[in-house]
Backbone of each chain as ProteinMPNN parsed JSONL, in Angstrom:
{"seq_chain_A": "XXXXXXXXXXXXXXXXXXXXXXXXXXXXXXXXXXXXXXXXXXXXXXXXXXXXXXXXXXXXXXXXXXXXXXXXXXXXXXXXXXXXXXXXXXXXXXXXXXXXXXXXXXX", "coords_chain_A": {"N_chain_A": [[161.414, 95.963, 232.523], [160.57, 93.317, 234.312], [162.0, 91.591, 237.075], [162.823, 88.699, 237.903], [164.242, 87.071, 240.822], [165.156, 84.191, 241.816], [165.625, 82.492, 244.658], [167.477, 79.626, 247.19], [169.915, 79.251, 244.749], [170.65, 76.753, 244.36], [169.946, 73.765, 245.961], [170.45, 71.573, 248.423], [168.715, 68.763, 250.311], [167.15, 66.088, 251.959], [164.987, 63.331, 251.922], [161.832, 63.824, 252.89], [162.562, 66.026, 254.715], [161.102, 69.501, 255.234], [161.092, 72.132, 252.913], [161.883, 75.346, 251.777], [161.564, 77.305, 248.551], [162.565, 80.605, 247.413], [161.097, 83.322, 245.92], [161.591, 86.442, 244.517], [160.236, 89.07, 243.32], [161.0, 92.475, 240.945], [159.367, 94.327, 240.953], [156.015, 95.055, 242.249], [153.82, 92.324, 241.916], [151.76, 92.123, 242.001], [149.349, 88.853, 242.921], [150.664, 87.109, 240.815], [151.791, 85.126, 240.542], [153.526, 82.265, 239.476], [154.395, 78.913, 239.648], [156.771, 76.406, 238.577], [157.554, 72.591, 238.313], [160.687, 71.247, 236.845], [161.871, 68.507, 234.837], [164.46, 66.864, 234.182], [164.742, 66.928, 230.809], [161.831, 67.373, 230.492], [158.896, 68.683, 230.026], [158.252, 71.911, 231.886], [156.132, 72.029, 234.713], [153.216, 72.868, 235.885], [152.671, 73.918, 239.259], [151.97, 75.458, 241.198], [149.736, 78.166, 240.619], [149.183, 81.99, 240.58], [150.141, 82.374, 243.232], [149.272, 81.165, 245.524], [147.264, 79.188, 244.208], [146.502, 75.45, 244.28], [147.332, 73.636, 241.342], [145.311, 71.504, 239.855], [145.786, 67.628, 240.332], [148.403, 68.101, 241.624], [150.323, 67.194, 244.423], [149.185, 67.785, 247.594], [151.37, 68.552, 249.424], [152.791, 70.178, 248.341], [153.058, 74.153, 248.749], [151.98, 77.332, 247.966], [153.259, 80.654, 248.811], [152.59, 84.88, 249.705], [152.988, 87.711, 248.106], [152.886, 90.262, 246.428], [155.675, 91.177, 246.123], [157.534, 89.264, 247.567], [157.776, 85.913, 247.485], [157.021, 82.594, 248.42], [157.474, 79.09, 248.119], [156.737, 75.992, 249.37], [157.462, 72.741, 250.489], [156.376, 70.89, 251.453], [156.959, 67.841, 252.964], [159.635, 66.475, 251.479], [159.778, 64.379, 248.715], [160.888, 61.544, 246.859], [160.555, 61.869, 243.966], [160.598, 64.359, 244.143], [162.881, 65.845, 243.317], [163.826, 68.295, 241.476], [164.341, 70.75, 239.356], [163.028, 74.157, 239.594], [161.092, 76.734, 238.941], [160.074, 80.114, 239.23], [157.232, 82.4, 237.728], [156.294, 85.362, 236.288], [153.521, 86.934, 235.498], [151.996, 89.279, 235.346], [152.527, 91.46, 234.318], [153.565, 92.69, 231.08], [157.004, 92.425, 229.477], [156.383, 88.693, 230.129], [157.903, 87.164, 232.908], [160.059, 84.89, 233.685], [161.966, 83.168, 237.116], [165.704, 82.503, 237.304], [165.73, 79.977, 238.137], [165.986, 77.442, 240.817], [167.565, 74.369, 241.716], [167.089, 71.811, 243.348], [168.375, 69.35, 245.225], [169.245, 66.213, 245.839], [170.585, 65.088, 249.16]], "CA_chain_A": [[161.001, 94.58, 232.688], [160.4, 92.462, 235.823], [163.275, 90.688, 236.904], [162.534, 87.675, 239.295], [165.144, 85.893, 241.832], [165.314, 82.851, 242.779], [166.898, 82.192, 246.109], [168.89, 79.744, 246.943], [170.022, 78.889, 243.045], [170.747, 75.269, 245.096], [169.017, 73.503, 247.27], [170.859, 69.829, 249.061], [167.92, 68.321, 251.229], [166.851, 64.928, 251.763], [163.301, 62.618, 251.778], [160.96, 63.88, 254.258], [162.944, 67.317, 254.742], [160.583, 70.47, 254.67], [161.994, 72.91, 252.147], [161.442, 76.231, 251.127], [162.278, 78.125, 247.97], [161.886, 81.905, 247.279], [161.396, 84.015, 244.552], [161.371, 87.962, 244.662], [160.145, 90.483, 241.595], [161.633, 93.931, 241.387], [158.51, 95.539, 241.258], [155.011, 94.687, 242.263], [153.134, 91.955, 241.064], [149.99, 91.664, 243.28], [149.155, 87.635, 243.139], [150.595, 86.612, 239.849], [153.208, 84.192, 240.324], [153.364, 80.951, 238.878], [155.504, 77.899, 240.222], [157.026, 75.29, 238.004], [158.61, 72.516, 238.393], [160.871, 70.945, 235.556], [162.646, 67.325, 235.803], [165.802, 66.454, 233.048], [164.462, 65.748, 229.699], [160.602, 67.256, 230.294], [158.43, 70.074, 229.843], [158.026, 72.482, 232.894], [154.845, 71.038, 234.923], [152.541, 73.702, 236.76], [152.746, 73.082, 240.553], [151.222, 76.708, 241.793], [149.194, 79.622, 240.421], [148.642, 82.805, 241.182], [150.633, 82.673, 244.636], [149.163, 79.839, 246.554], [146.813, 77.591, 244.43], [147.262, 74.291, 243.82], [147.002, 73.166, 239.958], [144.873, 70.213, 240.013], [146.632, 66.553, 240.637], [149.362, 68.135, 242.172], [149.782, 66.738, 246.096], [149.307, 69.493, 248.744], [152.186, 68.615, 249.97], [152.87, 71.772, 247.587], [152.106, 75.49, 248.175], [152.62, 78.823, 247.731], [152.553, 82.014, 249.714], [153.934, 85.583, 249.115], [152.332, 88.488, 247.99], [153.743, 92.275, 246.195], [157.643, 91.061, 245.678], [158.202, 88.37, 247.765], [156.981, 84.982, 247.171], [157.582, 81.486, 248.5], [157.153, 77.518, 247.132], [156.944, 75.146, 250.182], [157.526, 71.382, 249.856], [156.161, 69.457, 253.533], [157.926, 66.676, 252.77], [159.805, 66.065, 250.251], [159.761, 62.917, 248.338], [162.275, 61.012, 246.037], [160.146, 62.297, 243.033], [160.688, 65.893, 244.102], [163.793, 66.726, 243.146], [164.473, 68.907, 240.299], [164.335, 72.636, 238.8], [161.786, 75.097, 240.335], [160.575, 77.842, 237.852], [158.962, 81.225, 239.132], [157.099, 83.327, 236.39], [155.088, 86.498, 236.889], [152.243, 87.126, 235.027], [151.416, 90.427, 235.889], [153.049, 92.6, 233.364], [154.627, 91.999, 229.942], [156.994, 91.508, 228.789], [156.421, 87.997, 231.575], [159.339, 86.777, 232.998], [160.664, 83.536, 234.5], [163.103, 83.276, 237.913], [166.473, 81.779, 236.837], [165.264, 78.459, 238.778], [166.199, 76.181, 242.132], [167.604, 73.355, 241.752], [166.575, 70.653, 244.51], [169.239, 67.754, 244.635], [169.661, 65.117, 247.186], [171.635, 65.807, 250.233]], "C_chain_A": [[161.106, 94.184, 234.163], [160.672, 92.034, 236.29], [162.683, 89.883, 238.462], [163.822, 86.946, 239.422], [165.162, 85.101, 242.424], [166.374, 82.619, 243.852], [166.514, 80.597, 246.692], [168.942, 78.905, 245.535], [170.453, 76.763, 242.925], [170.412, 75.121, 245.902], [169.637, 72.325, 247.82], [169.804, 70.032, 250.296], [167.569, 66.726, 250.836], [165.567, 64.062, 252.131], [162.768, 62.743, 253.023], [161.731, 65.346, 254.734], [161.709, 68.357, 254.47], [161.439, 71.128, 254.085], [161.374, 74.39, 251.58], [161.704, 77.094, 250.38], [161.578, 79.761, 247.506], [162.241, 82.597, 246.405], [160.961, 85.59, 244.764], [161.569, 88.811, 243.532], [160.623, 91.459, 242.47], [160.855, 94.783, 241.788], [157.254, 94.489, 241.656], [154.048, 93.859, 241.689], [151.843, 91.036, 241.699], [150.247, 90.325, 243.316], [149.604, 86.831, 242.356], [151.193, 86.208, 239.675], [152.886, 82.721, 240.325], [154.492, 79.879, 239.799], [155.58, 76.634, 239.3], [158.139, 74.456, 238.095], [159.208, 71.296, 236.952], [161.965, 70.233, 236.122], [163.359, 67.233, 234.228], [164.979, 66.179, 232.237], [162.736, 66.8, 229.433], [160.394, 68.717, 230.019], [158.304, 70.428, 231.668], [156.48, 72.27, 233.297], [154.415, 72.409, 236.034], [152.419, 73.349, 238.051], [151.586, 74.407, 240.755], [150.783, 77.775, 241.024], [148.658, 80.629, 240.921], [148.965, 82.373, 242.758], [150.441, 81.458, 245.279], [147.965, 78.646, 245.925], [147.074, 76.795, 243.222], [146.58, 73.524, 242.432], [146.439, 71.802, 240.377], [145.985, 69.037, 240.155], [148.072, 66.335, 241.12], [149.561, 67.996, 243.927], [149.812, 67.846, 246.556], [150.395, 69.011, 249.64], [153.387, 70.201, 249.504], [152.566, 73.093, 248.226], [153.027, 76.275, 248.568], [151.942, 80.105, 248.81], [153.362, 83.213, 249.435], [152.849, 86.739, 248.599], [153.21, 89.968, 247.396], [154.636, 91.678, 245.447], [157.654, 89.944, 246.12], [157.046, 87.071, 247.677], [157.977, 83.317, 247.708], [156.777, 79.812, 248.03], [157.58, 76.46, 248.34], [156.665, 73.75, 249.94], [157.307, 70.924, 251.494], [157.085, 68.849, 253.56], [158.768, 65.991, 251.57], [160.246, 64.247, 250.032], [160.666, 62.743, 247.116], [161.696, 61.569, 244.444], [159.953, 63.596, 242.828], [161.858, 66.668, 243.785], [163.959, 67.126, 241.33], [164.565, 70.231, 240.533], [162.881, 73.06, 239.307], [161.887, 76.474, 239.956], [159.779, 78.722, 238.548], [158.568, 81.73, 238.204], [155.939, 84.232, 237.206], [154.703, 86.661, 235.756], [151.748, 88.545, 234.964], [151.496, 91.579, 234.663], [153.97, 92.335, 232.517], [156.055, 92.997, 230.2], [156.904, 89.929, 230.098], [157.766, 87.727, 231.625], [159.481, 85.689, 234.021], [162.036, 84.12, 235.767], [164.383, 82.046, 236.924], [165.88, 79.864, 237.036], [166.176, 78.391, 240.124], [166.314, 75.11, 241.805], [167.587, 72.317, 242.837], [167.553, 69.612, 244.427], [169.192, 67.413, 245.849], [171.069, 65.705, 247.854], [172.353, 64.4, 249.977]], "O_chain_A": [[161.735, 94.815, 235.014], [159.729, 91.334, 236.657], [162.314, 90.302, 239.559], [164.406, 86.358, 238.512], [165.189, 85.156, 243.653], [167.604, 82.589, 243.814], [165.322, 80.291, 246.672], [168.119, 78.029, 245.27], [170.503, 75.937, 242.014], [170.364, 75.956, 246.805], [168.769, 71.551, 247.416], [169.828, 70.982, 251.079], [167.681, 66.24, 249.711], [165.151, 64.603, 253.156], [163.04, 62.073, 254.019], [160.874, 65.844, 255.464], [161.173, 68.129, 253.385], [162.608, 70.982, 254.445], [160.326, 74.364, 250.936], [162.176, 78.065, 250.972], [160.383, 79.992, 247.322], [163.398, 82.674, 245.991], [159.842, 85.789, 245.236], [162.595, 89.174, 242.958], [160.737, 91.578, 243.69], [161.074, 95.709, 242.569], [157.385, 93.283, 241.451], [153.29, 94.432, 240.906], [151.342, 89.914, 241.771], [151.389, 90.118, 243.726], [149.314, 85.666, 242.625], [151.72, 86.459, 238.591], [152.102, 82.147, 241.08], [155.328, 80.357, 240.566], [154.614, 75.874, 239.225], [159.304, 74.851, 238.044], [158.425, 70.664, 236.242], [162.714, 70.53, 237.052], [162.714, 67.547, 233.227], [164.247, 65.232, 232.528], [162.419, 66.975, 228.257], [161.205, 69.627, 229.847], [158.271, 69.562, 232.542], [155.619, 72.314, 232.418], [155.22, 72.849, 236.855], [151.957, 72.211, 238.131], [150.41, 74.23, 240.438], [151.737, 78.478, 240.691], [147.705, 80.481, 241.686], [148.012, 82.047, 243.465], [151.395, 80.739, 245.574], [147.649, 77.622, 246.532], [147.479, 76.974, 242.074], [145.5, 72.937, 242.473], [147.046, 71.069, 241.158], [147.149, 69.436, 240.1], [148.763, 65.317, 241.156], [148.896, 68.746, 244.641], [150.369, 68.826, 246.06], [150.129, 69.167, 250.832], [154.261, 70.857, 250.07], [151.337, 73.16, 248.242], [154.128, 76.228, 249.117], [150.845, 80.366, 249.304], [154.519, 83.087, 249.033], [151.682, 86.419, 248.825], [154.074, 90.544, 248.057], [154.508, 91.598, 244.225], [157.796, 89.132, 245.205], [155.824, 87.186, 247.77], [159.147, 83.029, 247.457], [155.605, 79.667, 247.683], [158.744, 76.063, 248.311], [155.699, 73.468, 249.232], [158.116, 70.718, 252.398], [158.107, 69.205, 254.146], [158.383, 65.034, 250.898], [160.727, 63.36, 250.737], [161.111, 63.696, 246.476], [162.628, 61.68, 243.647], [159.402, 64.103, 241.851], [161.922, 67.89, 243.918], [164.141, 66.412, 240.344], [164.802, 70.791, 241.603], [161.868, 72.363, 239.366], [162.623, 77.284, 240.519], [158.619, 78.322, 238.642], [159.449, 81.746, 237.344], [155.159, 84.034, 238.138], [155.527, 86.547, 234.849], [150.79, 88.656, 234.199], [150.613, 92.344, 234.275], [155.053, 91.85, 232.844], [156.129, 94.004, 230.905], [157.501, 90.225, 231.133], [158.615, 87.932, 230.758], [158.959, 85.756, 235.134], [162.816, 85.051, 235.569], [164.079, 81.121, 236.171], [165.743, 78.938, 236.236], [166.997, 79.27, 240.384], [165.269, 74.535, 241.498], [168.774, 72.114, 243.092], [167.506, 68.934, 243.4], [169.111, 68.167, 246.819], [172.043, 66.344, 247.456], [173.413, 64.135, 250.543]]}, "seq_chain_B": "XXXXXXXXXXXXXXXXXXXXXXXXXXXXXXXXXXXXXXXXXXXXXXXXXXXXXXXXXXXXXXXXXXXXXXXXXXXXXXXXXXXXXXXXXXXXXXXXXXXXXXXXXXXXXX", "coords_chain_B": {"N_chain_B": [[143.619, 67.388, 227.138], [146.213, 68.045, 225.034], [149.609, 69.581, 223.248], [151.194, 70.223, 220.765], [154.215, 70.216, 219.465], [155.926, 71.216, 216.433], [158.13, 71.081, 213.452], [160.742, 72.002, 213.896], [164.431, 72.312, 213.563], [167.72, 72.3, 212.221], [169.276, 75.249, 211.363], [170.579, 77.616, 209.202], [172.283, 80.855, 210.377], [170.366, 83.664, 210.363], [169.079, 82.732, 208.523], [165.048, 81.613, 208.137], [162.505, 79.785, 209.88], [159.407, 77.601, 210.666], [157.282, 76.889, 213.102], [155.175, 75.108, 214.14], [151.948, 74.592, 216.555], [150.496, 71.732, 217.304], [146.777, 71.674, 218.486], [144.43, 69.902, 220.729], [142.149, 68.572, 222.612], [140.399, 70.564, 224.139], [138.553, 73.527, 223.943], [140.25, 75.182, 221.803], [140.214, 77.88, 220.221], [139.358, 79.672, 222.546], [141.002, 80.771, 223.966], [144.084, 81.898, 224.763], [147.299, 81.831, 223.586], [151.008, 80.451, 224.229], [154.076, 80.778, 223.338], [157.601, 79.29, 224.531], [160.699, 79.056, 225.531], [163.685, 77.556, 225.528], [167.131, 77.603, 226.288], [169.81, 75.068, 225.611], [170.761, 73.47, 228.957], [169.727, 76.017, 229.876], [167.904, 78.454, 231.519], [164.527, 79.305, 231.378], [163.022, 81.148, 229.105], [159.844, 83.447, 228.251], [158.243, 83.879, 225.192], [156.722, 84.963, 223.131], [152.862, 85.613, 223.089], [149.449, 85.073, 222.033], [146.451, 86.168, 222.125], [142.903, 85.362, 222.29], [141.479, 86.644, 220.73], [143.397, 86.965, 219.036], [145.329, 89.172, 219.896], [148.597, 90.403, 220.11], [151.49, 89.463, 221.616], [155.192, 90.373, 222.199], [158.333, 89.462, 223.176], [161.45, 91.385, 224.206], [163.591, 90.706, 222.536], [163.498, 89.261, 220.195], [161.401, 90.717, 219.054], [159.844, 92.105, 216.108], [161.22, 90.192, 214.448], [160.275, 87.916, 214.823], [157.105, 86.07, 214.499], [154.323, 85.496, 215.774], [151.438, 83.369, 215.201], [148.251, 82.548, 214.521], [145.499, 79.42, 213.555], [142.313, 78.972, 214.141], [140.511, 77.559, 212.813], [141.83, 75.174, 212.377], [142.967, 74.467, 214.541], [145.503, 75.196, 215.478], [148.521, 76.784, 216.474], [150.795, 78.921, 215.738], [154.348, 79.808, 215.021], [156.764, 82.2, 213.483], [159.618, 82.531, 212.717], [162.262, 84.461, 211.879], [164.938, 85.804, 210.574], [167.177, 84.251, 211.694], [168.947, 83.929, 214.722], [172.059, 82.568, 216.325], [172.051, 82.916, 218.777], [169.405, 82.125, 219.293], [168.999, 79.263, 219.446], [167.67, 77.002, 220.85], [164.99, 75.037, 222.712], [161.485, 75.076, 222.005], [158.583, 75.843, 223.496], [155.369, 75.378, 223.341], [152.63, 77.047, 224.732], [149.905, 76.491, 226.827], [147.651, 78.022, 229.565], [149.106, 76.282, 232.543], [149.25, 74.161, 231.051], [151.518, 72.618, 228.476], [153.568, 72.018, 225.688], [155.585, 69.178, 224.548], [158.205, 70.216, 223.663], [159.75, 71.277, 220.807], [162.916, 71.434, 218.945], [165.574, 73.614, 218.175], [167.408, 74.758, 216.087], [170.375, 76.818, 215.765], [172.515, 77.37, 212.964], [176.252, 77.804, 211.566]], "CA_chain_B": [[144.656, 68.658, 226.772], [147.323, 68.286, 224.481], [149.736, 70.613, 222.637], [152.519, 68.824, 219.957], [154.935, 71.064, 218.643], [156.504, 70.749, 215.587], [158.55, 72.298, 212.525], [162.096, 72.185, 214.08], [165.442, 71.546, 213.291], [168.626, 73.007, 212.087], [168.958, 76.139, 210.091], [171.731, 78.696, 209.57], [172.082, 82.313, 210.676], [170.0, 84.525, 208.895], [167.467, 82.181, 207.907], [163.722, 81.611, 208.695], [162.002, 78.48, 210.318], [158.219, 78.176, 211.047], [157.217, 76.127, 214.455], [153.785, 74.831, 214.871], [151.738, 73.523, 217.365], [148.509, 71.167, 216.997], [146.272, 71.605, 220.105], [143.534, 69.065, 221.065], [141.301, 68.599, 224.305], [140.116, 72.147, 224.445], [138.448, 74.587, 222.605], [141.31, 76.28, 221.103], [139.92, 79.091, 219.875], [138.44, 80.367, 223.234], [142.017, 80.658, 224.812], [145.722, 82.989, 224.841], [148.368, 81.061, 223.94], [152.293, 81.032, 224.81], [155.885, 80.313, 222.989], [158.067, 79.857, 225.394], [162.261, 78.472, 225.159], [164.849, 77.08, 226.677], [168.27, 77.636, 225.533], [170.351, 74.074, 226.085], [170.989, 73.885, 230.103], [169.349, 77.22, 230.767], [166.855, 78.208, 232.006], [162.637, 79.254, 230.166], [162.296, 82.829, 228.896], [158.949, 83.516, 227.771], [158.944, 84.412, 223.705], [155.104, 85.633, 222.449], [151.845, 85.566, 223.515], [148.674, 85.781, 221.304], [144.946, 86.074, 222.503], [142.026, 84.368, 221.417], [141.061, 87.741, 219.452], [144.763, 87.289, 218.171], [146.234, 90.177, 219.699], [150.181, 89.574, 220.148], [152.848, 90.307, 222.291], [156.702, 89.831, 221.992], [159.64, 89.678, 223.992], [162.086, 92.328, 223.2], [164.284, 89.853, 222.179], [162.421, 88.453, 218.621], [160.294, 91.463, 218.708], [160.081, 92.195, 214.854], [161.8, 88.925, 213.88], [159.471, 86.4, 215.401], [156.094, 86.119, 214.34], [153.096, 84.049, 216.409], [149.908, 83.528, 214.895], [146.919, 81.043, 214.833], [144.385, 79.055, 212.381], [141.053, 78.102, 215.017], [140.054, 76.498, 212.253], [143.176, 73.667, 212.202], [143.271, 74.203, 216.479], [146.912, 75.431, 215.304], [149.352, 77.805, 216.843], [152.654, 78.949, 214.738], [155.667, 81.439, 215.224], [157.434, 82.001, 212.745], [161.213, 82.848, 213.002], [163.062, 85.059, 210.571], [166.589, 86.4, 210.769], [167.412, 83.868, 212.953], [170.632, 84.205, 215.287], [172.352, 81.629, 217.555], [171.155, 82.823, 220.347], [167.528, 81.514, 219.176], [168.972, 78.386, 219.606], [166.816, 76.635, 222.059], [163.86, 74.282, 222.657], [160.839, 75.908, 222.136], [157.503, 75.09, 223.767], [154.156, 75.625, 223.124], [151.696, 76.69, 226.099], [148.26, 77.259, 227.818], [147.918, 77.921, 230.787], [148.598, 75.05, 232.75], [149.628, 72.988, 229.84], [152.53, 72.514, 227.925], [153.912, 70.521, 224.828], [156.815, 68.663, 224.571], [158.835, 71.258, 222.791], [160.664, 71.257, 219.18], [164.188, 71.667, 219.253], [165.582, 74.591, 217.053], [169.174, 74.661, 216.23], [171.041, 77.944, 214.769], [174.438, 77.32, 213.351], [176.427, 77.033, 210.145]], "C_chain_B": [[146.168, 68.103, 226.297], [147.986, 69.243, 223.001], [151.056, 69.703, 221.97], [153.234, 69.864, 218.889], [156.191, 70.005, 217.23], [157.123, 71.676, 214.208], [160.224, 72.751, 212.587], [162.64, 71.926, 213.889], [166.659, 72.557, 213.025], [168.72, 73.872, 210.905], [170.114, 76.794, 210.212], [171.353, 79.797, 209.63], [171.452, 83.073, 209.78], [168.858, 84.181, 208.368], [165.697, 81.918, 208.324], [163.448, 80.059, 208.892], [160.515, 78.871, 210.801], [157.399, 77.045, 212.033], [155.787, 76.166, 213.932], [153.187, 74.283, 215.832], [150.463, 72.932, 217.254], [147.854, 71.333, 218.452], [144.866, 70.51, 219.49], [143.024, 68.707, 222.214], [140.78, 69.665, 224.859], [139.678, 72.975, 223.371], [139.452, 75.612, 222.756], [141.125, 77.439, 220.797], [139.301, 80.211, 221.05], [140.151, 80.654, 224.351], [143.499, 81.546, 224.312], [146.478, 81.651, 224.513], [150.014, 81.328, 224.0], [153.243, 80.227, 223.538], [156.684, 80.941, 224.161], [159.869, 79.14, 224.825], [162.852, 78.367, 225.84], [166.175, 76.661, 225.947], [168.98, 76.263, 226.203], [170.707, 74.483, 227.58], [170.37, 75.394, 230.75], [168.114, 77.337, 231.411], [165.226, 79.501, 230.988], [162.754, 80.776, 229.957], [160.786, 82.513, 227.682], [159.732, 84.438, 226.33], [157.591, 85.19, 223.268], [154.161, 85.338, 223.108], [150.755, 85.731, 222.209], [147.657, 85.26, 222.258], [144.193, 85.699, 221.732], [141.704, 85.445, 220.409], [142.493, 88.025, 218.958], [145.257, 88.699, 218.193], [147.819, 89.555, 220.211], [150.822, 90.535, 221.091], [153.864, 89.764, 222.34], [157.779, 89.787, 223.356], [160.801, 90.605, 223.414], [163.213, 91.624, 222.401], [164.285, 89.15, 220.539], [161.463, 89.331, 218.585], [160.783, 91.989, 217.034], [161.021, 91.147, 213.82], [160.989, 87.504, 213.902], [157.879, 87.057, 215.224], [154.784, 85.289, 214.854], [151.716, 84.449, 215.77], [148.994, 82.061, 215.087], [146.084, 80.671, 213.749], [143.519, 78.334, 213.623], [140.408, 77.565, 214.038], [140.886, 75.159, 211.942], [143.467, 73.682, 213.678], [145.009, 74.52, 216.107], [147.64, 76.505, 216.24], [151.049, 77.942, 216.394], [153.237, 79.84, 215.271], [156.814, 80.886, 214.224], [158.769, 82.827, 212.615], [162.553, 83.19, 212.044], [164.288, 86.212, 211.374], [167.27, 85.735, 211.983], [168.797, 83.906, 213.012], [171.038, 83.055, 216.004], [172.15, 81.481, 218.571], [169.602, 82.683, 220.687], [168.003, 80.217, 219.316], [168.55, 77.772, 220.761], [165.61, 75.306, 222.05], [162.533, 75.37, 222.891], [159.296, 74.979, 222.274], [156.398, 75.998, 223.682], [152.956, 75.816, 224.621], [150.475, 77.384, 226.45], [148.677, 77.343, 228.815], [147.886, 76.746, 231.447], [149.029, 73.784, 232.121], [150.557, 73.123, 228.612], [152.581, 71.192, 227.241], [155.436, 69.659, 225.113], [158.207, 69.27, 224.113], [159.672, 70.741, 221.563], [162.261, 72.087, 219.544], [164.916, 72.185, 217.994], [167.09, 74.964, 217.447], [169.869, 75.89, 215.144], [172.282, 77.929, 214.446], [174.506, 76.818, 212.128], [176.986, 75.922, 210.017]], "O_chain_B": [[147.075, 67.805, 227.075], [147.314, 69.559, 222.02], [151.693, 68.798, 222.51], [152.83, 70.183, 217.771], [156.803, 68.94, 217.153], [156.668, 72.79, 213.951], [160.838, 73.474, 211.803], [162.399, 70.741, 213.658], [166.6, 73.641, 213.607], [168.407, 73.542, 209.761], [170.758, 76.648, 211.251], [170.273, 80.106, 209.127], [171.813, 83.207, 208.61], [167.932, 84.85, 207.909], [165.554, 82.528, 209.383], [164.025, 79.201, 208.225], [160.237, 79.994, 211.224], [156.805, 76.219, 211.339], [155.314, 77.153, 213.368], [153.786, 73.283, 216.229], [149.436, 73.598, 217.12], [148.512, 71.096, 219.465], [144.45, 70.367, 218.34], [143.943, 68.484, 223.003], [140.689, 69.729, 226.085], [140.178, 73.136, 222.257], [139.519, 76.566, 223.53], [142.014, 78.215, 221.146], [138.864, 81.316, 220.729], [140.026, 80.67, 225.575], [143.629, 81.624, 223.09], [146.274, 80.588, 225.1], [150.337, 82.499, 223.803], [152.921, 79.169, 222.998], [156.707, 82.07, 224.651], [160.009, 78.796, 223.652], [162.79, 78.972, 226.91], [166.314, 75.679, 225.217], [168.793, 76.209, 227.419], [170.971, 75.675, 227.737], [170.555, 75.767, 231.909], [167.406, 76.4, 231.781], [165.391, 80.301, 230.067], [162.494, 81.512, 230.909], [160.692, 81.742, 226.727], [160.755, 85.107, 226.185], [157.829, 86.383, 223.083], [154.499, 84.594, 224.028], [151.13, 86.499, 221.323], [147.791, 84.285, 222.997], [144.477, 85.6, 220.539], [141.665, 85.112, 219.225], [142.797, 89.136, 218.523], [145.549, 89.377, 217.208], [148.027, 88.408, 220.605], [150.763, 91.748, 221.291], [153.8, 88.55, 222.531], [157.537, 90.278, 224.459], [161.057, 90.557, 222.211], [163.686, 92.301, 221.489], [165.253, 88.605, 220.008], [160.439, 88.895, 218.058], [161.967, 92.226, 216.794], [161.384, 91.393, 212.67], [161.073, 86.46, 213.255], [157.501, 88.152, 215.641], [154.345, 84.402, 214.123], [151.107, 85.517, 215.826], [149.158, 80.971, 215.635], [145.871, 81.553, 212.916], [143.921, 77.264, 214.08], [139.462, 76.902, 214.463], [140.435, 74.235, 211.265], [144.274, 72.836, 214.062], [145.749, 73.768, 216.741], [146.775, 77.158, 216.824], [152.063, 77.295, 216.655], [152.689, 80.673, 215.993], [157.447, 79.835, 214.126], [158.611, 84.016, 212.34], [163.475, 82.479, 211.646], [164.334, 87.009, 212.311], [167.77, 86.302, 212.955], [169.635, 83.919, 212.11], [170.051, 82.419, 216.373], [172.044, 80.484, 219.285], [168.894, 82.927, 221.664], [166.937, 79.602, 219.327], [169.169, 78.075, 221.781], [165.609, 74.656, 221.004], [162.532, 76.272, 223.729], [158.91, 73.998, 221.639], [156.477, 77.204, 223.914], [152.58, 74.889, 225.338], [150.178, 78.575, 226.357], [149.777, 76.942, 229.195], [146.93, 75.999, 231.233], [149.12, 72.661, 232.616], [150.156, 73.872, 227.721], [152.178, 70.065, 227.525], [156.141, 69.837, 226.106], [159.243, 68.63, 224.293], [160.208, 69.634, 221.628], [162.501, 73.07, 220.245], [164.968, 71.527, 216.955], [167.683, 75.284, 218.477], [169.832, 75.795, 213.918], [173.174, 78.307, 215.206], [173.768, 76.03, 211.537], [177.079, 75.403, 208.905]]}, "name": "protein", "num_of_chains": 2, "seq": "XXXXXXXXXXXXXXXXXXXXXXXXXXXXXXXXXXXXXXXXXXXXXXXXXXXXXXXXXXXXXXXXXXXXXXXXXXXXXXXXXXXXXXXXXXXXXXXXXXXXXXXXXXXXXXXXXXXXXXXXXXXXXXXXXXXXXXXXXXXXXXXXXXXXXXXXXXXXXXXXXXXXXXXXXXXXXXXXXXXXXXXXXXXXXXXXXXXXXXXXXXXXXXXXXXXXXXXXX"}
């Protein structure tokens, strides 16, 4: 199986901070990484597919870059409605598999 | 696009439960769909997969215990959950790509 890592497993930053979290498979998974992010209470909300694009109505203050193994989830600026959990998943090869997550909290 | 799971609740060890989900805003039948879960505080492991030609795939986890299937004529998507253990205890969500339900909340314990 495919084991993805989320780095760092915490995040303290504060409004208007760039931020960047990173996720690294064990093995190879060409373009096929997902980005979600998931707030107390909800379902997990598609931010990024497939590496760098951006799921409709999500701001481009979003994106993704990363390629093979390593993969990253950049936030411009973050805003008071950005903090939560931040979900990798690869796609590539069953069985799929989710990163533990990033949690984002106020500095 | 919406997906509305339903079918959950509390069961004891051992026993079977059978999740559904209604879909609407999409032709259903032209699409893969996902079970996915989330054990209280943890974090999402993917659970099944089926394809629009209803082929399946498991997680090794509920492989031969957990069953996902479909009716494109009711826009449905089920999994159905036999010999369940405690460590199926979880929220379990329903998904396209892209789109997710609200999930059903599935409780294992005597």
């Amino acid at each position: 199986d495919i084991q993805m890592t989320q780095s760092p497993s915490v995040l303290s930053a504060s409004v208007g901070d760039r931020v960047t979290l990173n996720c690294k498979a064990s093995q190879n998974i060409n373009k096929y990484l997902n980005w979600y992010q998931q707030k107390l209470g909800e379902a997990p909300k598609l931010l990024i597919y497939n590496t760098n694009n951006l799921q409709t109505g999500i701001p481009s203050r979003f994106s993704g870059s990363g390629s093979g193994t390593d993969f990253t989830l950049t936030i411009s600026s973050l805003q008071p409605e950005d903090f939560a959990t931040y979900f990798c998943f690869q796609h590539n090869s069953w069985p799929l598999t989710f990163g533990s997550g990033t949690k984002l909290e106020i500095k | 696009v919406q997906l509305v799971e339903s079918g959950g609740g509390l069961v004891q060890p051992g026993k079977s439960l059978k999740l559904s989900c209604s879909a609407s805003g999409f032709t259903f039948s032209s699409y893969g769909m996902h079970w996915i879960r989330q054990a209280p505080g943890k974090g999402l492991d993917w659970v099944a997969y089926i394809s629009s030609s209803s082929g399946t795939v498991y997680a090794d986890a509920v492989k031969g215990r957990f069953t996902i299937s479909r009716d494109n004529a009711k826009n449905t998507l089920y999994l159905q959950l036999n010999s369940l253990k405690s460590e199926d205890t979880a929220i379990y969500y329903c998904a396209r790509t892209g789109y997710w339900g609200q999930g059903v909340m599935v409780t294992v314990s005597s």
